[in-house]
N, C-alpha and C positions, 0 to 999 in steps of 0.2 A: 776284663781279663779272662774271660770266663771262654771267649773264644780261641786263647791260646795253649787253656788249662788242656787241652787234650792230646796238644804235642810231643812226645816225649824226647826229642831231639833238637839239636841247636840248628842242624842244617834243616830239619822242617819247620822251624819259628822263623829263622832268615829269608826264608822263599816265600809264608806269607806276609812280610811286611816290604818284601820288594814287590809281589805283586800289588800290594796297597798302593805302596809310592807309584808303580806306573799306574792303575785307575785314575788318584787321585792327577795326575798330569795329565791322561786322556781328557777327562770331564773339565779339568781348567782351560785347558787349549779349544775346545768347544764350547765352550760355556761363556768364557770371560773373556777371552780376546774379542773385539769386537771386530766386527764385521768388514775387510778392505783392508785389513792393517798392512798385510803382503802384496795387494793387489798394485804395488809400482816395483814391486821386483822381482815379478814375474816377466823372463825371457821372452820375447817377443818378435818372432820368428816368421813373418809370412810369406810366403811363395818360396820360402829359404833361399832369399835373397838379404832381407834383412836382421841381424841380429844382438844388437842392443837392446838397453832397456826400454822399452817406450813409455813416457809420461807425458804426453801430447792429448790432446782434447776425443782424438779419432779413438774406434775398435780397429779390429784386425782388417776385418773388411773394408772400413774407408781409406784405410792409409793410399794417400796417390801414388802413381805412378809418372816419372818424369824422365821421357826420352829426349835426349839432346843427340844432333843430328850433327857430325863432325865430317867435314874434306878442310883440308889443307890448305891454306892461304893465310897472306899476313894479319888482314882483321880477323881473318877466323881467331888465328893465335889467341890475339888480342883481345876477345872476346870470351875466348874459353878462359883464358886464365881470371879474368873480371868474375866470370861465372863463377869457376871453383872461390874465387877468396872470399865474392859478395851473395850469391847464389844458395850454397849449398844449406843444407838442414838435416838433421835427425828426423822432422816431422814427416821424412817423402823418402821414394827407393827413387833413386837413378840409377837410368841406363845410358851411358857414352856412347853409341853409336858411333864408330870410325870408318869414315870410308876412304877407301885408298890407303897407300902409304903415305905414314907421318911418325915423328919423337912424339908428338904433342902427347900421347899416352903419360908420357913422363910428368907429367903437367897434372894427370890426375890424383886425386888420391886414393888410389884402391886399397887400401890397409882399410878406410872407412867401412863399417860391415855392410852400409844402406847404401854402397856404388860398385858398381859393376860396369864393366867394358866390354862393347865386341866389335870385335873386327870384320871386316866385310871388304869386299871388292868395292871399286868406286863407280855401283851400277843406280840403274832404276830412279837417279835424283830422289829426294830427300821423303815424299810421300810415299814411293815405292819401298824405299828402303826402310823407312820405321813402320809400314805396314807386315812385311817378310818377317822381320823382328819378334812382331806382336803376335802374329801366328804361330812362330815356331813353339811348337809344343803348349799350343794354347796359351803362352805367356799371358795375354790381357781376360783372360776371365777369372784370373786370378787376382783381380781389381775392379774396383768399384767408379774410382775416377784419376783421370787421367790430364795431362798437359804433354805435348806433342812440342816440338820447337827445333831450332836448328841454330847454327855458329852465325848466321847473318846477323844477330840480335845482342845488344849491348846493353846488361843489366843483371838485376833493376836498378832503379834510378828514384829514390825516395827524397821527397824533402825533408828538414831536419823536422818537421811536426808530425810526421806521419809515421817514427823509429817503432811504433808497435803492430803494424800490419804485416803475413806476413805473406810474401808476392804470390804462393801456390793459393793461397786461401782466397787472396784478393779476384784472381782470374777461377776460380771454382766456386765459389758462393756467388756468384754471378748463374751459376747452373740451374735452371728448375724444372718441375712437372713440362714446363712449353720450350725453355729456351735449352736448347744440345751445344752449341756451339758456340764458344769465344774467344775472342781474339783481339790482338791490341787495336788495329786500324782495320779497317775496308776499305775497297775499292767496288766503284759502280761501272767499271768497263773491264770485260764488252757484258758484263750483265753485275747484278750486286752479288757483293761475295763476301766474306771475312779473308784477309790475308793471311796466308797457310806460314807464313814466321812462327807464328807460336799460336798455337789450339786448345784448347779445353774442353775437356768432354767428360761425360759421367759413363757408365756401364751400357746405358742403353742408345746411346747414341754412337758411342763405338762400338757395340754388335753393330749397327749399320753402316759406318765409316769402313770399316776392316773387312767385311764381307766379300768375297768376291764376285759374285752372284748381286748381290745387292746394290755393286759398285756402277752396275751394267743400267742402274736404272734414275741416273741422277742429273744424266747428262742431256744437252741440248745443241745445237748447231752453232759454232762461233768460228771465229777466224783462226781456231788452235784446233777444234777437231768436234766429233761427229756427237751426235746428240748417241748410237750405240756404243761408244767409247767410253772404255772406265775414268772411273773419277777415284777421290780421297784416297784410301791406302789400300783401296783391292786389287792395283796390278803395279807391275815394273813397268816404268817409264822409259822409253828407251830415247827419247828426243825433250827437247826443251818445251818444243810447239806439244805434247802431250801431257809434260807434268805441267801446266800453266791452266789445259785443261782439266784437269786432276785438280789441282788447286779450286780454281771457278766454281766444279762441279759438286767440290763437297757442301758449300752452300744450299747447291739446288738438291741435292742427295736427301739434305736434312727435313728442308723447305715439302717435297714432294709426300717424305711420312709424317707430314704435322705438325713438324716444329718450327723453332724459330733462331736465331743466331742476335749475338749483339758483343761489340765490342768497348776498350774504353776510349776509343776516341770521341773528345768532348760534343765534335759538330754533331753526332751521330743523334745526343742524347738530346736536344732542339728538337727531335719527329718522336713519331710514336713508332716509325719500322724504319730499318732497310729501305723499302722502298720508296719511303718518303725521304727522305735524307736524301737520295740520290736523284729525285723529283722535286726537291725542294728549291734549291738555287744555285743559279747560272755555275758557278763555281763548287761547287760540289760535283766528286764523281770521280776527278783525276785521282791519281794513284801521291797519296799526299808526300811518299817518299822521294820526292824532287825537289830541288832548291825552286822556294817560291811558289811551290803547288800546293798550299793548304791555305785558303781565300788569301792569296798575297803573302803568307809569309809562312814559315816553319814550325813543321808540329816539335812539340818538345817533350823531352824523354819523360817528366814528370806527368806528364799526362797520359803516356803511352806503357811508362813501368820500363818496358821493352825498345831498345831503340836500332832501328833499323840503321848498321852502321858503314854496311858496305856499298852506299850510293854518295858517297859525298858528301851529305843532306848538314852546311852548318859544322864544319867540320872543327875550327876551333871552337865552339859552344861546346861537340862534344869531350875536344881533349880536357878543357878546363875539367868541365862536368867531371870524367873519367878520375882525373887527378884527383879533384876534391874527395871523391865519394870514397878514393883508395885510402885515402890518409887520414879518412873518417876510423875509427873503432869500432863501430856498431857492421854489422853484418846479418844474415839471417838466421844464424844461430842464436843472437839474442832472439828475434822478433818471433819466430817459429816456437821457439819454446823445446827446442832439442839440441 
């Protein structure tokens, strides 16, 4: 008491016992709360594209990036809406790329804070255009890893054993120090590639994919165009016979700075490369998206994740599939963890 014996006021006794009480709540809020106890509701905000809470396994910097590539047509529909019910996550930023006119926008959810839309003319085919995209205003160095894709693609497609994978992770943890690039299938004509349907990539293999300059140095002489001719998503495509080369070329783009590509098709994983797979036997090589062009019969989505839906390939196999997977519960919002 000895400390307040020299007050002689009530209002200077009141001011040091509230300064008391806030010390003593400084030094408990530092001292005794332990350590993380806020760290899941903290706003999480990157590229100020997305902003929910995030409690996903990722920092700021890993969280991926996922361009979906939209023109108008009836599978596309059909696909994009599969996408938004079975697709979507908290774990990932999407970007809708829309090319051309279409409602489908309608279809999205952009209330979501981690989805975004743009609109664009229906130029450059699908490389060109999610290249232009990633440029603009430096969008991709604001990402560490990425997945590329477009509306030809119907998924995913999990089986019921598999309900805690979740498909961004599946084609990304596939990434490493050697291998840039992944993708559901390949094709070994007119030279070995990964199919530009859907891509995976980390930071440093999209500085090289995105490049413009860089794009100029991947390519080789084929029946679609000139070994000087850009490739992956460094120029606008202005013909089919260019972005097919653009396609091809991002293999060799990768191939040429050291790395290496691998996909989840099964055949693939029987060699130790690319190269071997496509040197390995007689029926290897065609483009498997053909009735009966994968050694005699058809690849299936479960192995693919991704299922290329606009060639015909089995087509009630797919409707069943589609159905089932819709009237299933489970989506990637359980599996991702957001």
């Amino acid at each position: 008491m000895a400390f307040f014996a020299g007050l002689t006021t009530a209002s200077s006794r009141k001011t040091v016992i509230i300064s008391v009480i806030i010390l003593v709540q400084i030094w408990a809020f530092k001292f005794l709360i332990p350590a993380g106890t806020f760290s899941n509701t903290i706003e999480h905000r990157p590229q100020g594209l997305h902003t929910s809470t995030k409690k996903g396994p990722w920092n700021d910097t890993d969280r991926p990036l996922v361009t979906y590539a939209y023109h108008e047509t009836d599978v596309a529909r059909e696909n994009l809406k599969f996408f938004v019910e079975k697709a979507l996550h908290g774990a990932a930023d999407f970007i809708f790329i829309i090319n051309g006119e279409t409602n489908a926008t309608a279809l999205i959810p952009t209330d979501l804070p981690n989805v975004r839309v743009v609109k664009r003319p229906n130029r450059c085919f699908d490389l060109g255009g999610i290249g232009e995209v990633l440029r603009k205003d430096n969008l991709w160095k604001n990402y560490k890893r990425f997945i590329t894709m477009n509306a030809s693609l119907r998924g995913p497609f999990w089986p019921i054993w598999s309900l805690d994978r979740c498909w961004t992770d599946v084609f990304l943890d596939k990434i490493t120090d050697r291998v840039k690039l992944v993708g559901s299938s390949v094709n070994c004509r007119p030279r070995p590639h990964v199919q530009s349907m859907i891509f995976a990539t980390d930071a440093e293999g999209m500085a090289i994919l995105v490049d413009k300059r860089k794009s100029l140095q991947g390519g080789l002489d084929d029946n679609f165009g000139k070994k000087e001719d850009p490739v992956a998503f460094g120029a606008c495509y202005e013909t089919m016979h260019a972005a097919i080369h653009a396609e091809v070329g991002s293999t060799s783009l990768l191939r040429n700075h050291g790395y290496e590509v691998d996909a989840m098709l099964g055949a693939l994983h029987a060699y130790d490369n690319i190269d071997e797979y496509c040197a390995g036997e007689k029926d290897a090589g065609h483009d498997v998206y053909f009735n009966n062009r994968y050694y005699g019969f058809n690849i299936h989505p479960y192995e693919v994740v991704f299922f290329k839906a606009n060639r015909h390939v089995d087509p009630e196999m797919l409707e069943h599939l589609t159905r089932w997977h819709l009237s299933r519960t489970d989506s990637s919002w359980d599996s991702c963890k957001q």
